[in-house]
C-alpha positions in Angstrom: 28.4 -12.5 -6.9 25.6 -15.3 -7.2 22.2 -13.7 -7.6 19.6 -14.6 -4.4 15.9 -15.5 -5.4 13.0 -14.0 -4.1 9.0 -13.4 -5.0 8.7 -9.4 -6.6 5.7 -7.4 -7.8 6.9 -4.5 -10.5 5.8 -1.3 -9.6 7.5 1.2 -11.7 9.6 0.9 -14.9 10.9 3.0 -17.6 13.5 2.8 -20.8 17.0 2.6 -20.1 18.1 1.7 -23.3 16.3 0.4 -26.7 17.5 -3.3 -25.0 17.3 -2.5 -21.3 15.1 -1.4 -18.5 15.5 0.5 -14.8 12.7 -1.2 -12.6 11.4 -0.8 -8.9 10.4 -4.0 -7.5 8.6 -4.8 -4.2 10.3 -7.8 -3.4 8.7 -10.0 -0.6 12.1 -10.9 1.7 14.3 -7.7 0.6 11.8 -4.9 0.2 11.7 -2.2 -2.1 14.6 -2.6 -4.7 15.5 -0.4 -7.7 17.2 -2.5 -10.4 18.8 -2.2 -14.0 17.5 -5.4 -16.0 20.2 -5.7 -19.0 19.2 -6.5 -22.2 15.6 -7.1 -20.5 14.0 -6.2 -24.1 16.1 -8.8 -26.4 14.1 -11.0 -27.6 15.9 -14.1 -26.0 16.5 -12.7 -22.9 15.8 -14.3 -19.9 13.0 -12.2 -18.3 9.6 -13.5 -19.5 9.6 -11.3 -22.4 10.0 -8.2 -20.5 9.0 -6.8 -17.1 6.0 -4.8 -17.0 4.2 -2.7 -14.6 2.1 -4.0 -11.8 3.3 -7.6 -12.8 4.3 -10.2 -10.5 7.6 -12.8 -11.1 10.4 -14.3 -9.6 13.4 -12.5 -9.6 16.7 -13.1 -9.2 19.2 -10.0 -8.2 22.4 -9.0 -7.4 22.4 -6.6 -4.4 25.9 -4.2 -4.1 26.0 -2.6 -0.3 28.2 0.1 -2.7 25.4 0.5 -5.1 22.1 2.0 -4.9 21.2 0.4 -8.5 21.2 -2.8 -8.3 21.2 -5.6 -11.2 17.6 -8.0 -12.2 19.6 -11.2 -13.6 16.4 -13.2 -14.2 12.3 -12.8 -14.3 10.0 -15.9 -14.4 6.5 -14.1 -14.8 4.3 -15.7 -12.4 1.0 -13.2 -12.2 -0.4 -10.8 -14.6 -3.6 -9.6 -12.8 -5.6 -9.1 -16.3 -8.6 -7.5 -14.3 -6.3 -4.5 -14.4 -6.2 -4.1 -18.3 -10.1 -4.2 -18.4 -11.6 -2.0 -15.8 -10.3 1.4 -14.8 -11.2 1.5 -11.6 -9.3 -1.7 -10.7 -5.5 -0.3 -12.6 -6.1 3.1 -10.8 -6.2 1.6 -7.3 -3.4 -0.8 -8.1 -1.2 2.3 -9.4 -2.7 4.3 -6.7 -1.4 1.1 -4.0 2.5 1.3 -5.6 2.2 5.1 -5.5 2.1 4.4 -2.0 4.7 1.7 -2.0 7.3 4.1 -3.4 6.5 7.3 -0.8 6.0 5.4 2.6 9.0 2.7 2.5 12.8 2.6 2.3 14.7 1.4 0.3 15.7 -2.2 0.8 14.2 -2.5 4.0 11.6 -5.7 4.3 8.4 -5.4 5.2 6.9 -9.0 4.0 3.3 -7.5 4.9 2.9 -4.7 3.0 3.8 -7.4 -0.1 1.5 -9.3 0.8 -1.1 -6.1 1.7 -0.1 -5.1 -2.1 -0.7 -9.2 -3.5 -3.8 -8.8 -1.9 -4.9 -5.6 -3.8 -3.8 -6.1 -7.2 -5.7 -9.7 -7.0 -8.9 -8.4 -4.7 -9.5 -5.1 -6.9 -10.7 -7.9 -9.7 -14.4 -8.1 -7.4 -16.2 -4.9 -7.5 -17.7 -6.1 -3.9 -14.5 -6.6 -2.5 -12.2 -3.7 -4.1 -12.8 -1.1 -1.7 -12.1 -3.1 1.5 -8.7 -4.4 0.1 -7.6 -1.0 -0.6 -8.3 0.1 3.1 -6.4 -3.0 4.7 -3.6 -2.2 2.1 -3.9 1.5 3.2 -3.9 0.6 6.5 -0.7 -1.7 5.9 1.1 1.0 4.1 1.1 3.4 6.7 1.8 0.9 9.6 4.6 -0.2 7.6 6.0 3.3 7.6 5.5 3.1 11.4 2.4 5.9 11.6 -0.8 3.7 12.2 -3.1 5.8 13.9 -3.5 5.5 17.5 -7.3 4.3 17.9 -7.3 2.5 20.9 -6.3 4.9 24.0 -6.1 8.8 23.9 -3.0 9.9 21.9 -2.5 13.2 24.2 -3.0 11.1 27.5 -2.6 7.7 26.9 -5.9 7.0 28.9 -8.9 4.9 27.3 -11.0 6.3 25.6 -14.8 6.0 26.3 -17.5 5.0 24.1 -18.6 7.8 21.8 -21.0 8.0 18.7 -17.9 10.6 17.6 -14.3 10.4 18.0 -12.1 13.3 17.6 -8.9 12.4 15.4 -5.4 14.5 16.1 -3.8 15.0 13.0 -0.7 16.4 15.0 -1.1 13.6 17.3 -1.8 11.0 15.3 -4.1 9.3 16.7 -7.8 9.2 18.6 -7.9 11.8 21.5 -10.6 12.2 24.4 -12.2 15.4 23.2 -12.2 18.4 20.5 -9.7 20.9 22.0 -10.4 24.8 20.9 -7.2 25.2 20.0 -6.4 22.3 17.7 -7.5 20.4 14.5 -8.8 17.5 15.0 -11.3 15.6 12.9 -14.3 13.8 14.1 -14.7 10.7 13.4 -18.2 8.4 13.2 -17.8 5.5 16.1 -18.5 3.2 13.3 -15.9 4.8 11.3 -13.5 3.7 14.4 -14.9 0.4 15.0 -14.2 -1.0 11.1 -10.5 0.5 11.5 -9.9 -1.6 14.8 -10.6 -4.7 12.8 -8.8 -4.2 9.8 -5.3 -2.9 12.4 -6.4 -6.4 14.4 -5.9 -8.7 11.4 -3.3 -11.2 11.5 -0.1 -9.7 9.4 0.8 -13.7 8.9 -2.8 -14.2 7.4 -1.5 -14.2 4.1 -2.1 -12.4 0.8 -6.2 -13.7 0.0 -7.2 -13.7 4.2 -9.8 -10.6 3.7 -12.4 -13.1 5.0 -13.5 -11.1 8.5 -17.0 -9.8 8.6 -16.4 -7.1 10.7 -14.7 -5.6 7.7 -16.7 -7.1 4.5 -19.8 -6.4 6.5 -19.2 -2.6 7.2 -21.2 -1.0 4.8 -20.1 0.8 1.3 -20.1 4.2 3.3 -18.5 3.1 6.1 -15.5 1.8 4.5 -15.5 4.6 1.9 -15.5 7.0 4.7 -12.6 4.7 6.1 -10.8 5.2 3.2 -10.9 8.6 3.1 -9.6 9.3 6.6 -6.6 6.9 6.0 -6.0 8.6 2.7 -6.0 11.9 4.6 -3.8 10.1 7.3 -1.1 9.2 4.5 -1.2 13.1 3.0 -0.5 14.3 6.4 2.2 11.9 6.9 4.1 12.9 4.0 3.6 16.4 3.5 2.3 16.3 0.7 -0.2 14.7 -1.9 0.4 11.2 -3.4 0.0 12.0 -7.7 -2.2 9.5 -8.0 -4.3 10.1 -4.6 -6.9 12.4 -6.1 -7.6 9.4 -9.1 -8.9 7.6 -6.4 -10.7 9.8 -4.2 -11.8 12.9 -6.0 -13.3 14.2 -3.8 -10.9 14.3 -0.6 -10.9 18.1 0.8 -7.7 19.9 0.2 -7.3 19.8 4.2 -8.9 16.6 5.0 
């Protein structure tokens, strides 16, 4: 079987043998793949010297429907993100984004935005300025891509508009925006500006491409809007799964155990 060709970004990989290597790829076209690169740690082999974590290459693979492992016949490095060797903030978001990755996606099953969301993180985490917006349109893109974007446009009880307010009530049960607080449920509230910065970033163009984050409705938000942004998404995501992300609490120490 001839391998097929297509743009990857490594996010996990461990020993398989003293010459080989079990990865997880995102791959752009077939999604999240978990290979077995033979020989990957020869010094002649035909991997770029090895695969490493948080890397991005071509790769060629051999995909068996029979299989679940499938094979990495070739690597041609083409991104290394060095920023995330240098500064601790910028490798804990990036391991934080293929934490993500590896909880909110199926196997094999594309989703050409979310590599691209991910692109965009590992290279935007390299501006201070920049770092904390990427992560919320990735976080944002994660959990679309799993298909639970919050609802923030119309009531998610009703389905009705929702009117202006200076605070929204979120539905964690829901999943989305509702009209008002009810006395017997959890909901959240939510600042309006809090709302209005998560509109933007769920309006942006999935074919924008991986270095898009150019709108100002988004750069222009404000350090504590976005971080408090983050931090609802982040909640969003535990909820979602059940349970917390290991490497959730590296990023947002201080995320209450509920919310």
């Amino acid at each position: 079987m001839p391998p097929v060709f297509d743009q990857a970004i490594c996010i996990r990989h461990w020993d398989w043998s003293e010459t080989s290597q079990t990865l997880t790829l995102l791959s752009r076209q077939h999604g999240l793949l978990r290979l077995l690169a033979k020989g990957s740690r020869r010094p002649n082999a035909p991997f770029s010297g090895g695969v490493e974590l948080l890397t991005r290459g071509e790769a060629g693979i051999i995909l068996k429907p029979s299989a679940d492992l499938g094979l990495l016949t070739e690597w041609d490095l083409s991104e290394t993100f060095p920023h995330l060797r240098r500064r601790l903030s910028a490798y804990v978001a990036a391991c934080y984004g293929a934490d993500l990755v590896q909880h909110l996606v199926l196997d094999r099953d594309p989703h050409p935005d979310l590599y691209d969301a991910l692109l965009c993180l590992l290279r935007g985490v390299a501006d201070d300025t920049r770092a904390p917006a990427q992560l919320l349109v990735f976080q944002h893109r994660a959990i679309a891509s799993a298909g639970y974007a919050p609802e923030l446009t119309v009531c998610a009880a009703t389905s009705q508009p929702l009117p202006k307010a200076a605070t929204y009530h979120y539905s964690p049960a829901l999943g989305g925006l509702v009209r008002a607080a009810q006395p017997d449920a959890q909901t959240w509230p939510v600042r309006a500006a809090t709302v209005e910065l998560l509109r933007a970033v769920a309006a942006m163009r999935i074919d924008d491409g991986p270095d898009a984050l150019s709108d100002p409705a988004i750069l222009d938000a404000g350090k504590a809007t976005i971080a408090r942004a983050n931090r609802l998404l982040a909640s969003i995501i535990r909820m979602t799964l059940g349970r917390e992300p290991p490497t959730l609490r590296t990023v947002f120490p201080d995320l209450a155990a509920g919310h």
